[in-house]
N, C-alpha and C positions, 0 to 999 in steps of 0.2 A: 504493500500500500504506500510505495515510498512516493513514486512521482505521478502517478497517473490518479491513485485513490483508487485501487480493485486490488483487490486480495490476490494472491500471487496463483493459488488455485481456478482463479476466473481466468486471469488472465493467460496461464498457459493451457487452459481450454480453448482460450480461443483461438490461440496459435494453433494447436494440437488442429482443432477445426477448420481453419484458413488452408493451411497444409493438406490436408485430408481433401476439402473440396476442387481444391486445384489440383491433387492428384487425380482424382477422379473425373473433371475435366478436362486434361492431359488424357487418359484412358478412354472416356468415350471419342477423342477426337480420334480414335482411329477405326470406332465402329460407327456408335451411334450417330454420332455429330459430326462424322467425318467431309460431310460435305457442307457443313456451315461456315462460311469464310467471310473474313472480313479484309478487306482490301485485295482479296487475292490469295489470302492465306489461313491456312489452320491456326487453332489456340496453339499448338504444338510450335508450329513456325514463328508464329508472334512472339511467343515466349522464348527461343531461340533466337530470334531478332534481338529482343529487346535486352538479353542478359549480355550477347557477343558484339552486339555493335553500338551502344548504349551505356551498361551499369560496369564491363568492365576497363571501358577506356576511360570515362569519367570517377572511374573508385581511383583509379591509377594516377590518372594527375592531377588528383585532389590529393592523395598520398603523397606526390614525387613536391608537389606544392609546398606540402604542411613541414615534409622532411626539410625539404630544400632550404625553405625560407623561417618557419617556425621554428622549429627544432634547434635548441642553444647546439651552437659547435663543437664546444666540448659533448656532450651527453650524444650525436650521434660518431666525435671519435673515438668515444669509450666504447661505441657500439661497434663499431668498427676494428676493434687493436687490433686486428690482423693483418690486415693494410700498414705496407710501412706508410713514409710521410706521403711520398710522391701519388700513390696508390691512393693515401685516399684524398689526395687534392683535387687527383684528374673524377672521383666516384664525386664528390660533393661538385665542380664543376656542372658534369654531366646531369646530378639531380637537380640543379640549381636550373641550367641555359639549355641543355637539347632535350631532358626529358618529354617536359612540358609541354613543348614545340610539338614534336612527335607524335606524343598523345594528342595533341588536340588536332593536326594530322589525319589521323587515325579513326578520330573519331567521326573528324566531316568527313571523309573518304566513307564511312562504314555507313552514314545515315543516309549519303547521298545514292550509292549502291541499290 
């Protein structure tokens, strides 16, 4: 009941249930519902759309962001000790100036597809 106000038991009901329905909607898209399309496409393919050209280049350089720019220096060199110096100047360059770039790249390339 920390931040929403529902009891921990509701609430992983309802996850447990959201889960459930959408797998079941995944499963009839390939009997029942199989031919109900929107845009041109199955729930199956949408949802394959939406995770591979969508939620994983946007997770990615929100991440490459938060590391790059957020993240004190020290705290991701200690994450890093395994990198000598050089090693990890050219890694923090790259998450800093070409990740980002790339990613978002990537991202219009995949939506406009």
């Amino acid at each position: 009941e920390e931040r929403f106000g529902m009891p921990r038991h509701k609430s992983a009901l309802l996850v447990v249930g959201s889960v459930a329905l959408l797998s079941v909607i995944s499963l009839l898209s390939y009997n029942a519902i199989g031919e109900l399309r929107m845009g041109g496409r199955n729930f199956n393919d949408i949802m394959d759309y939406f995770s591979n050209q969508i939620l994983l280049p946007v997770g990615g350089l929100l991440i490459a962001v938060f590391v790059g720019w957020a993240v004190d220096k020290s705290d991701s060199r200690d994450e890093l000790a395994s990198l000598n110096t050089a090693g990890y100047a050219i890694w923090h360059f790259l998450i800093r100036f070409v990740v980002p770039p790339a990613l978002a790249v990537i991202f219009v390339m995949g939506v406009m597809a």
